[in-house]
MARPA-79432 format. One record per residue (C-alpha): x, y, z; residue number from 1; residue in one letter. Coordinates in steps of 0.25 Angstrom, whole numbers, plus 5000, padded with zeros to 4 digits. Layout:
% MARPA-79432
+------+-------+------+------+------+
! east ! north !   up ! resi ! resn !
+------+-------+------+------+------+
!    X !     Y !    Z !  NUM !    A !
...
+------+-------+------+------+------+
% end
This chain:
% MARPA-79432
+------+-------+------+------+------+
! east ! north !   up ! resi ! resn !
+------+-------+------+------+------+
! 5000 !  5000 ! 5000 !    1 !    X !
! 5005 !  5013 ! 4995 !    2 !    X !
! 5001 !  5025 ! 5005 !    3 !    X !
! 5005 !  5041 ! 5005 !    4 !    X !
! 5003 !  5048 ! 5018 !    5 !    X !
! 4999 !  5063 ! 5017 !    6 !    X !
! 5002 !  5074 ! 5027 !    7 !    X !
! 4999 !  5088 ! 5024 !    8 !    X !
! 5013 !  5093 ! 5029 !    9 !    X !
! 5026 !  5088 ! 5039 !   10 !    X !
! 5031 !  5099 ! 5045 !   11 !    X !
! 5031 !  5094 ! 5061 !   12 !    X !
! 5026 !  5082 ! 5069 !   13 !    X !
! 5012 !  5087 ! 5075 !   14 !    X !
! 5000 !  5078 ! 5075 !   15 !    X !
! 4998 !  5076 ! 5061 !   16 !    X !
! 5011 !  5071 ! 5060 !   17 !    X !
! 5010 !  5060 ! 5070 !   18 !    X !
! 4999 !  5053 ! 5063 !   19 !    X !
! 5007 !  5054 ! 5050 !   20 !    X !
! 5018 !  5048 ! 5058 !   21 !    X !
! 5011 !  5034 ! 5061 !   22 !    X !
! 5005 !  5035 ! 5049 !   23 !    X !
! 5021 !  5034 ! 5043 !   24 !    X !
! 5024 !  5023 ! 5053 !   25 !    X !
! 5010 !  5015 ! 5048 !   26 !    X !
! 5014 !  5018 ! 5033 !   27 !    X !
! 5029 !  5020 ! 5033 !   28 !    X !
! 5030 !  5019 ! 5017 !   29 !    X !
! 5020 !  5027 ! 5014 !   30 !    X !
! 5022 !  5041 ! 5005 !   31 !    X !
! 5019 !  5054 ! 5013 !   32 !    X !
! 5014 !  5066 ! 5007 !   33 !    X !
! 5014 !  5080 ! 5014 !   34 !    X !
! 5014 !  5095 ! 5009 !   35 !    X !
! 5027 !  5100 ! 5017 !   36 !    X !
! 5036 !  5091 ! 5025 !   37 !    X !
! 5049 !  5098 ! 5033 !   38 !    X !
! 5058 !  5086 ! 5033 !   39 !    X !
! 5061 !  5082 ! 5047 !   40 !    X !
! 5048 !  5087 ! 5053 !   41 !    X !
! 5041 !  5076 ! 5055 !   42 !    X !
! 5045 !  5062 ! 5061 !   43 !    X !
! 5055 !  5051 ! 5055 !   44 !    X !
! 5044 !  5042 ! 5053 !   45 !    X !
! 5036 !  5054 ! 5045 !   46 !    X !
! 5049 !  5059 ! 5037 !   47 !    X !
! 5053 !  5045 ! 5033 !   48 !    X !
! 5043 !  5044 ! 5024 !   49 !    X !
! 5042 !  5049 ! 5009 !   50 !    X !
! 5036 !  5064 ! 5009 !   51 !    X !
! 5032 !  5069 ! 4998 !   52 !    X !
! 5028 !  5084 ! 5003 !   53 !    X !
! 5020 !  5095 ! 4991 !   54 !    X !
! 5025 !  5106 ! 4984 !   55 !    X !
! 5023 !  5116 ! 4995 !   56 !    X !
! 5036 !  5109 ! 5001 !   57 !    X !
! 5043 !  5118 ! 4991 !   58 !    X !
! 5038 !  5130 ! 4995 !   59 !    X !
! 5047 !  5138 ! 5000 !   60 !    X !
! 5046 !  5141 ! 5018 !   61 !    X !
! 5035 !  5132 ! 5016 !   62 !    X !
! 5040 !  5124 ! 5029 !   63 !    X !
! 5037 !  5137 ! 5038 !   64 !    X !
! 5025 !  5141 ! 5030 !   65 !    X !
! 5017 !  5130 ! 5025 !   66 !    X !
! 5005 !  5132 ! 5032 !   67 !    X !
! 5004 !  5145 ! 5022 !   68 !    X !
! 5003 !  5136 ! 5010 !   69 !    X !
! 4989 !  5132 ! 5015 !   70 !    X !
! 4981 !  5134 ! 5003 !   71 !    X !
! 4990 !  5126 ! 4996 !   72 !    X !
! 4989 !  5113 ! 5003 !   73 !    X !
! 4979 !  5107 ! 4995 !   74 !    X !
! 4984 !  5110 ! 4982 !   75 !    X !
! 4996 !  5104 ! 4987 !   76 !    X !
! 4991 !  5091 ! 4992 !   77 !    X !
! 4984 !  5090 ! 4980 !   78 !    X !
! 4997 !  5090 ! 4972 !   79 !    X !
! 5002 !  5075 ! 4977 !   80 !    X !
! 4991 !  5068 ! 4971 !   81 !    X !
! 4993 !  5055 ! 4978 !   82 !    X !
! 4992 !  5041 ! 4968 !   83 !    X !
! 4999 !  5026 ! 4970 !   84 !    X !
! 4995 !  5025 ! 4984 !   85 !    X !
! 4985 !  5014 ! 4990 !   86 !    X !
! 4985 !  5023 ! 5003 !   87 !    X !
! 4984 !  5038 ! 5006 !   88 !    X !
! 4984 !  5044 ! 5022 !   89 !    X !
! 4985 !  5059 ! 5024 !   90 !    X !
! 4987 !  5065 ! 5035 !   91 !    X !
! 4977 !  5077 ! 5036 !   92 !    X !
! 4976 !  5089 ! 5045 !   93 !    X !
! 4976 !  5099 ! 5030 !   94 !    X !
! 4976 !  5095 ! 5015 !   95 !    X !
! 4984 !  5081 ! 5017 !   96 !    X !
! 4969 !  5075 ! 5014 !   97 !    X !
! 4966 !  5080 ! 5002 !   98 !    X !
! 4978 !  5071 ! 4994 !   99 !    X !
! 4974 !  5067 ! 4983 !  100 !    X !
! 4977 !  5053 ! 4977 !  101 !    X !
! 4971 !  5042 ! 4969 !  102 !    X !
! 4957 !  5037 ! 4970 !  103 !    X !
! 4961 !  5024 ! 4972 !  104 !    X !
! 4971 !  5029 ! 4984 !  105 !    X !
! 4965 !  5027 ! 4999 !  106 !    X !
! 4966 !  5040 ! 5008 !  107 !    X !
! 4966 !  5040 ! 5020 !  108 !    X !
! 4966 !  5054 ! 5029 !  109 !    X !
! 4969 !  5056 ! 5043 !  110 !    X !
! 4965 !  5071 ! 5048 !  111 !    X !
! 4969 !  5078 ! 5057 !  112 !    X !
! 4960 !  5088 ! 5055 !  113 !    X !
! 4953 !  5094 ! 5043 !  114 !    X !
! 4961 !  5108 ! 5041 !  115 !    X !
! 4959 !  5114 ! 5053 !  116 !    X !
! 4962 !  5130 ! 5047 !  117 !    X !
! 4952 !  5127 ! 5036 !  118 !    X !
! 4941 !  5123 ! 5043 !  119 !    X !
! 4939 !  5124 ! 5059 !  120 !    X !
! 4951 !  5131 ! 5062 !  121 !    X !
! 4951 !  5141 ! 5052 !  122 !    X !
! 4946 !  5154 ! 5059 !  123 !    X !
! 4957 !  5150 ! 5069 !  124 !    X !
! 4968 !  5150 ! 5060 !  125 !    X !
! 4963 !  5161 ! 5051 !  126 !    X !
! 4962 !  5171 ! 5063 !  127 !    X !
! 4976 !  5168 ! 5066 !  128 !    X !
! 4981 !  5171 ! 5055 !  129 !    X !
! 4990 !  5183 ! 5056 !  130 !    X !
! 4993 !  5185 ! 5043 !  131 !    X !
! 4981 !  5193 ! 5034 !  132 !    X !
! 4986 !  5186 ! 5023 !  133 !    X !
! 4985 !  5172 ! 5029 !  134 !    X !
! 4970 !  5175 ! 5034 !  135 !    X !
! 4967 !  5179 ! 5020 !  136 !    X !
! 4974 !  5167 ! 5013 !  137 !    X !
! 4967 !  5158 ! 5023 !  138 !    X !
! 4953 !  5165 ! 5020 !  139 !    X !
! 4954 !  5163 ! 5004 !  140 !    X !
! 4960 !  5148 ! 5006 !  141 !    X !
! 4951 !  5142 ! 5017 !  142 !    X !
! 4938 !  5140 ! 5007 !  143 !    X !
! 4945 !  5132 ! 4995 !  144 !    X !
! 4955 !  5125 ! 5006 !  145 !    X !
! 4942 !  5121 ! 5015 !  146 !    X !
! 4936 !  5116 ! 4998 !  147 !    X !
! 4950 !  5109 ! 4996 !  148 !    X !
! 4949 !  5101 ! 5010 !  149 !    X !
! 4933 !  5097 ! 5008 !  150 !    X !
! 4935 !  5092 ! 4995 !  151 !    X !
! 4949 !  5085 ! 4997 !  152 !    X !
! 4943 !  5077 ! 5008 !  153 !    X !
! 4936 !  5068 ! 4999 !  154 !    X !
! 4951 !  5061 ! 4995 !  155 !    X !
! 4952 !  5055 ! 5009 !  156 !    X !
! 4945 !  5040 ! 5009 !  157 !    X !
! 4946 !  5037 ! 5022 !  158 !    X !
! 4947 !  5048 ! 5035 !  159 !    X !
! 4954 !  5049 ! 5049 !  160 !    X !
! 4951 !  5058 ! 5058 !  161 !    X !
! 4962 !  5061 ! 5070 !  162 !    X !
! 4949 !  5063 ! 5080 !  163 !    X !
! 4934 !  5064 ! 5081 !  164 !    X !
! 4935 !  5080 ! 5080 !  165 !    X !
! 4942 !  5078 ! 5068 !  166 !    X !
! 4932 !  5068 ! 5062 !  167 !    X !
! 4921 !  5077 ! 5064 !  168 !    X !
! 4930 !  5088 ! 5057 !  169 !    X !
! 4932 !  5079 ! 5045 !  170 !    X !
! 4917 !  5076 ! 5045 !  171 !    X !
! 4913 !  5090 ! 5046 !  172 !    X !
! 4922 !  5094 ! 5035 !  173 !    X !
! 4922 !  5084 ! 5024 !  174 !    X !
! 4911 !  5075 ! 5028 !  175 !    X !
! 4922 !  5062 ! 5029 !  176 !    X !
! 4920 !  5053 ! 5041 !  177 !    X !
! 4933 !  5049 ! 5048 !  178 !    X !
! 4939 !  5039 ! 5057 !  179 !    X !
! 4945 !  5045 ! 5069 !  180 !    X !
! 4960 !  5041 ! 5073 !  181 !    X !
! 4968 !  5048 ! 5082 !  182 !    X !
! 4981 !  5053 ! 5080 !  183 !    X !
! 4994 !  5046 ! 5085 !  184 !    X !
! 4999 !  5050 ! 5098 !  185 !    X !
! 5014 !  5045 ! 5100 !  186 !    X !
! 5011 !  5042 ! 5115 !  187 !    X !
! 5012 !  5027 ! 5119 !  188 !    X !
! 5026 !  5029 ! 5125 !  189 !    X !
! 5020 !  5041 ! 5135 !  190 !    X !
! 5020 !  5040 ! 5148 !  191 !    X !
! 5010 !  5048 ! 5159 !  192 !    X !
! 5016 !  5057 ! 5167 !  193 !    X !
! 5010 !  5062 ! 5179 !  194 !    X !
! 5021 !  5071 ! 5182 !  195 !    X !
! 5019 !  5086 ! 5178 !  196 !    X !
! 5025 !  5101 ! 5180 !  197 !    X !
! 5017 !  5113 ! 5181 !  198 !    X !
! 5014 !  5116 ! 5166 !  199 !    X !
! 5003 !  5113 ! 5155 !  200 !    X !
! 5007 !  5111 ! 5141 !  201 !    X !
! 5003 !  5114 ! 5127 !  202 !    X !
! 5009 !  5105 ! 5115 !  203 !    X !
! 5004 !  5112 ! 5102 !  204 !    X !
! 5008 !  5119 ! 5087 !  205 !    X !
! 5005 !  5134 ! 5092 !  206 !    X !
! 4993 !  5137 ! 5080 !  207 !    X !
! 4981 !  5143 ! 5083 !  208 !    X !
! 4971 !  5133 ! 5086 !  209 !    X !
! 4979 !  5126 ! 5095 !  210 !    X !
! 4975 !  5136 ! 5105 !  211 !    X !
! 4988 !  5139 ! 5111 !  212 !    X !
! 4986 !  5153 ! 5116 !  213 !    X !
! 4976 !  5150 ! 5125 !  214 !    X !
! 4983 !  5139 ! 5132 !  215 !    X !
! 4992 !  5151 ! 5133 !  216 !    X !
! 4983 !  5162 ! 5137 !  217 !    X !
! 4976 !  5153 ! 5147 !  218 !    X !
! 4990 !  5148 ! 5153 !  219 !    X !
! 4995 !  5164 ! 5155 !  220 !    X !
! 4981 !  5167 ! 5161 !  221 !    X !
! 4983 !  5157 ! 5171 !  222 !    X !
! 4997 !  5157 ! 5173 !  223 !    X !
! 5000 !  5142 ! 5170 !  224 !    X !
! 5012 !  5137 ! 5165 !  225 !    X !
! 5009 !  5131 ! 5150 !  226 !    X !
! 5020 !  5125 ! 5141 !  227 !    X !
! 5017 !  5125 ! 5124 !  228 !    X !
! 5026 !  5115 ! 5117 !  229 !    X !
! 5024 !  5118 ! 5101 !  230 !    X !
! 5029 !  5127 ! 5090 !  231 !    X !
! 5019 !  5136 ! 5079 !  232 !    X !
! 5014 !  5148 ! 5072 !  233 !    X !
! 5008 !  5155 ! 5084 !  234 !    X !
! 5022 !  5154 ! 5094 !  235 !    X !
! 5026 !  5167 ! 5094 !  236 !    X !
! 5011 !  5172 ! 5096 !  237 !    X !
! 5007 !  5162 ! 5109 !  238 !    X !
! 5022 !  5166 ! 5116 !  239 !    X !
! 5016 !  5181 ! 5116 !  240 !    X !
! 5003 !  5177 ! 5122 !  241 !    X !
! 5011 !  5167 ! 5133 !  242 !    X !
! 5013 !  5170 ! 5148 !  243 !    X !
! 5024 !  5168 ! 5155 !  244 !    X !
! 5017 !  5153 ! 5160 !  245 !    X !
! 5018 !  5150 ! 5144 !  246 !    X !
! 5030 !  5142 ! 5138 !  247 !    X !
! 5032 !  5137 ! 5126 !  248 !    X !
! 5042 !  5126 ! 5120 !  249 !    X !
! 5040 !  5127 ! 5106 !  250 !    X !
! 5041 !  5113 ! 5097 !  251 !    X !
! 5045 !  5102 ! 5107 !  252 !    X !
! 5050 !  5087 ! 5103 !  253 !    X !
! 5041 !  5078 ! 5107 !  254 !    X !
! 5050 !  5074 ! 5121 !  255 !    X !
! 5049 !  5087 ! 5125 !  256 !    X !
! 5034 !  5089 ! 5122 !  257 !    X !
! 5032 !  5073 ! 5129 !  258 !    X !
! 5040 !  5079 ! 5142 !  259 !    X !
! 5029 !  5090 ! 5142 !  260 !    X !
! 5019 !  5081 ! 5141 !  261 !    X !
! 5024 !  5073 ! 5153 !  262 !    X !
! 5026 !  5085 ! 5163 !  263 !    X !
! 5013 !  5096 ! 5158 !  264 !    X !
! 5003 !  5096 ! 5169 !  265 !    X !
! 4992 !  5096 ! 5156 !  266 !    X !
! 4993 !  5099 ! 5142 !  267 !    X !
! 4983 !  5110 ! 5137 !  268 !    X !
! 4976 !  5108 ! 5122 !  269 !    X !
! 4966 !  5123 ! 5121 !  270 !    X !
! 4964 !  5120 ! 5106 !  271 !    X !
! 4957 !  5112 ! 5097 !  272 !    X !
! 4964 !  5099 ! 5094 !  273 !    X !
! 4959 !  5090 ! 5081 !  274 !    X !
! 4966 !  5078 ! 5089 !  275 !    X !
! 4977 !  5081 ! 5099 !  276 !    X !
! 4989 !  5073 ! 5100 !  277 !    X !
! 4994 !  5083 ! 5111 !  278 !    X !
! 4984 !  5079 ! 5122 !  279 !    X !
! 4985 !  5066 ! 5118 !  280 !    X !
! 5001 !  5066 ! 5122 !  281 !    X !
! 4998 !  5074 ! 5132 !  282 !    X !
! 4988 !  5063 ! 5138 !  283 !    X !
! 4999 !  5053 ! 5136 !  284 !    X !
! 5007 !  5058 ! 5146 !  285 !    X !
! 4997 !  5060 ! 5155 !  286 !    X !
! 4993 !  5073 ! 5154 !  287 !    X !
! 4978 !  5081 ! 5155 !  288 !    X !
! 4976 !  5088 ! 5143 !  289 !    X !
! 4968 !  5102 ! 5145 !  290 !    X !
! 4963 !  5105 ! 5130 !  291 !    X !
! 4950 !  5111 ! 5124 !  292 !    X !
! 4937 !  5103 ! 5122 !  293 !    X !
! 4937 !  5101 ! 5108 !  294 !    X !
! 4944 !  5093 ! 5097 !  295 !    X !
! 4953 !  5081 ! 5098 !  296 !    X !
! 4953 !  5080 ! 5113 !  297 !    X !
! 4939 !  5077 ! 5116 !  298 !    X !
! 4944 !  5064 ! 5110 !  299 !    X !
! 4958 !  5063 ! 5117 !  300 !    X !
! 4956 !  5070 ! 5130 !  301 !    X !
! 4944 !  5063 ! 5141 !  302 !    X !
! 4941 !  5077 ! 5149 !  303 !    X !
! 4942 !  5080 ! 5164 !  304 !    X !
! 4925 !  5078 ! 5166 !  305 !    X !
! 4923 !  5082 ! 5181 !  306 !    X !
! 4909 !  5079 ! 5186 !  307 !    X !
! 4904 !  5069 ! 5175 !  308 !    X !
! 4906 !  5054 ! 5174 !  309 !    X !
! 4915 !  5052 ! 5164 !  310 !    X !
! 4923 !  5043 ! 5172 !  311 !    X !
! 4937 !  5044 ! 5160 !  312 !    X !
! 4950 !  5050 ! 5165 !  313 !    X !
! 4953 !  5062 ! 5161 !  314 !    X !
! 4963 !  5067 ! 5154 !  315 !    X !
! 4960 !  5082 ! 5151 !  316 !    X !
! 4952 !  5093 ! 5153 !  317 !    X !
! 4946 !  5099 ! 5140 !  318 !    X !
! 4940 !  5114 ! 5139 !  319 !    X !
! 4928 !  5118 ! 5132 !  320 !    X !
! 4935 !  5132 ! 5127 !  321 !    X !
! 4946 !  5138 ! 5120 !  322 !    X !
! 4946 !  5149 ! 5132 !  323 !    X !
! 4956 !  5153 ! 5143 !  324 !    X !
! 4945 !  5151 ! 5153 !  325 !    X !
! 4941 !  5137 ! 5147 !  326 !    X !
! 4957 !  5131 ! 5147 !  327 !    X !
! 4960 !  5139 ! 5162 !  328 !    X !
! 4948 !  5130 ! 5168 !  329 !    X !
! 4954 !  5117 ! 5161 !  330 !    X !
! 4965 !  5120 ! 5166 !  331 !    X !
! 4961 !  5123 ! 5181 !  332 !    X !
! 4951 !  5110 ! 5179 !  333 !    X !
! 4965 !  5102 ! 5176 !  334 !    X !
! 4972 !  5107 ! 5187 !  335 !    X !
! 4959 !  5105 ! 5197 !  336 !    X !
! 4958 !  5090 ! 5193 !  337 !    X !
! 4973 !  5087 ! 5189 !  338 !    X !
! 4972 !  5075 ! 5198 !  339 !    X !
! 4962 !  5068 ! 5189 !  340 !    X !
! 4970 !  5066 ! 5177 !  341 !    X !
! 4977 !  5055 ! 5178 !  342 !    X !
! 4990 !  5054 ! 5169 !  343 !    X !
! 4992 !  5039 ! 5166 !  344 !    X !
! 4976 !  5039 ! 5162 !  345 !    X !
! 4979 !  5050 ! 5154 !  346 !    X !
! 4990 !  5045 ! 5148 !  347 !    X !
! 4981 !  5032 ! 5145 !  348 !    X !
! 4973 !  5039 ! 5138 !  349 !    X !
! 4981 !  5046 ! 5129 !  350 !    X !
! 4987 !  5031 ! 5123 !  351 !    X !
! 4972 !  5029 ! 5115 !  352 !    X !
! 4980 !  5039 ! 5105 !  353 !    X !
! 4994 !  5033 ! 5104 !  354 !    X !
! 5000 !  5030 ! 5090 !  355 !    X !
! 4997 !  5015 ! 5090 !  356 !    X !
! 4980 !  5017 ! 5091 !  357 !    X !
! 4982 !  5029 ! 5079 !  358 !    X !
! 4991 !  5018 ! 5071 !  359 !    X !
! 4981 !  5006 ! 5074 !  360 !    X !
! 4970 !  5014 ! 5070 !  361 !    X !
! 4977 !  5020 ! 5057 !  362 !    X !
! 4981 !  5008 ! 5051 !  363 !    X !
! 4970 !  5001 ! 5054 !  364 !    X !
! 4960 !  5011 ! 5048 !  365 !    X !
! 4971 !  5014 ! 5035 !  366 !    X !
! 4969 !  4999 ! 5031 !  367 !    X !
! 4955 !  4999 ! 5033 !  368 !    X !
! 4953 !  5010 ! 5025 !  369 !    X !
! 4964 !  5006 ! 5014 !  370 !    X !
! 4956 !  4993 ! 5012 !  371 !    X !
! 4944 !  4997 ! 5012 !  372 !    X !
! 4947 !  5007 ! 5002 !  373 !    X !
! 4955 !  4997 ! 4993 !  374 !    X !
! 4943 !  4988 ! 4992 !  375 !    X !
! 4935 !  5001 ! 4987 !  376 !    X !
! 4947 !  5009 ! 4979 !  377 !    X !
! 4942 !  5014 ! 4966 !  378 !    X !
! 4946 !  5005 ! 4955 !  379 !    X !
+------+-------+------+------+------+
% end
């Protein structure tokens, strides 16, 4: 069997990329495809592979720029035109869906999300634009690129979601029913620690929906002492709003962001997450996980519920707004009930979303798929 993996681009190992690594381990001849690759950004296991990246590879700055190029993405996905292969994953959180390949070729998508700045995230990311010229240019593209992503959605036979919110998404978008698998979390090795020092922690790419500033404005207000591990666009603007309890690290290896794991008191998660492999680590080692009540955790994260009979152990506290008064009350709720969250529990929990139950699950859904559509493939 002949299979091309897709990606939209390889510029740094975040979510996306970890579920392209097992994907490479589970087809470790397979082509991949991608519109940008920085060589040596990805892992071995990734980089090992044959990588054909588009013509936007040759553009010059593209490596700092890329995101610029949006407009483009499809007419440059487009451009690959897929033939000879019996098997087709992509792995979508932007245009790597809307491949295109042969009518007797099997596709198989895995989203991440349906593009988040053309559809629900687009008011965010428009109003945060600084650039006149960049809200404009967003503005004229959004109608043809939101046409672009509906119509391409019919090249995808089979789909996977990365969560339930996601599948809804997927649903409500292009009317395609999905089967949800969660990502890979690279955890079976974790222990539970339940050890900590006096600090929470924040692990994230410092954009605009992952809700950095107000984990920053309610940490100041109270005067808590809150570390951010992660690199982005907004870091220059999110130092200027920190207080002096504030401190950030910047892109960490993984040791060092494992260590922080280990000795935060609780991780904090104020934005909307599609799936979230950052509480899930966090879990792992036995940490609480104060995020807002919406997205991927309502699947990972089983909520503090005082006064109810839901009899599961906790192993977070979720808030019903994206407020300064709705994250200090979690947080005072954490503290006034810190005894009731046990780390080994948590840490138990946290293993239903290891590597091995994502690999099972892929390959046994791949071949169910491939074989059921071989039987049917167009003659």
């Amino acid at each position: 069997m002949k299979v091309a993996l897709v990606h939209d681009w390889l510029t740094g190992m975040r979510g996306g990329e970890r579920v392209l690594h097992s994907l490479c381990e589970l087809f470790p001849n397979a082509d991949l495809f991608t519109l940008l690759h920085i060589p040596g950004s990805v892992s071995p296991t990734i980089e090992r592979l044959k990588i054909t990246p588009s013509f936007l590879q040759h553009v010059p700055f593209v490596q700092r720029t890329y995101r610029n190029f949006l407009p483009l993405f499809p007419f440059a996905i487009e451009q690959f035109k897929l033939s000879g292969y019996d098997l087709i994953i992509s792995s979508s959180h932007c245009v790597a869906k809307g491949i295109t390949h042969a009518p007797d070729t099997c596709h198989i998508s895995y989203i991440h999300t349906p593009m988040r700045y053309a559809w629900d995230l687009y008011s965010t990311y428009l109003t945060t634009q600084k650039s006149w010229f960049r809200r404009m240019g967003m503005r004229l593209c959004m109608p043809s690129l939101r046409r672009w992503d509906v119509a391409s959605s019919r090249r995808v036979n089979y789909w996977i979601a990365n969560s339930s919110h996601v599948a809804e998404r997927i649903k409500r978008l292009y009317d395609k029913d999905s089967h949800v698998v969660y990502p890979p979390v690279d955890i079976e090795q974790v222990t539970p620690s339940r050890d900590h020092d006096d600090f929470y922690l924040m692990v994230s790419a410092l954009v605009p929906y992952k809700r950095v500033d107000l984990a920053i404005q309610t940490f100041t207000e109270l005067k808590k002492p809150l570390v951010i591990i992660g690199s982005g666009p907004e870091d220059t603007s999110l130092r200027g709003m920190a207080g002096p309890t504030i401190r950030f690290l910047g892109w960490q290896p993984d040791n060092v962001v494992q260590t922080h794991y280990q000795r935060c008191r609780a991780l904090v998660l104020p934005g909307l997450e599609d799936f979230g492999i950052v509480p899930v680590e966090a879990m792992a080692a036995g940490k609480a996980v104060i995020a807002y009540q919406a997205g991927g955790v309502m699947e990972t994260v089983v909520p503090l519920t005082e006064g109810t009979q839901d009899q599961r152990q906790p192993t977070g506290i979720l808030f019903p707004g994206q407020s300064i008064s709705s994250l200090s009350r979690a947080i005072g709720t954490f503290e006034a009930n810190e005894l009731a969250f046990d780390p080994d529990a948590i840490g138990k929990h946290a293993q239903r979303f290891n590597t091995a139950v994502f690999r099972t699950r892929i390959n046994a859904l791949v071949y169910q798929w491939y074989n059921e559509f071989t039987r049917n493939r167009p003659c």
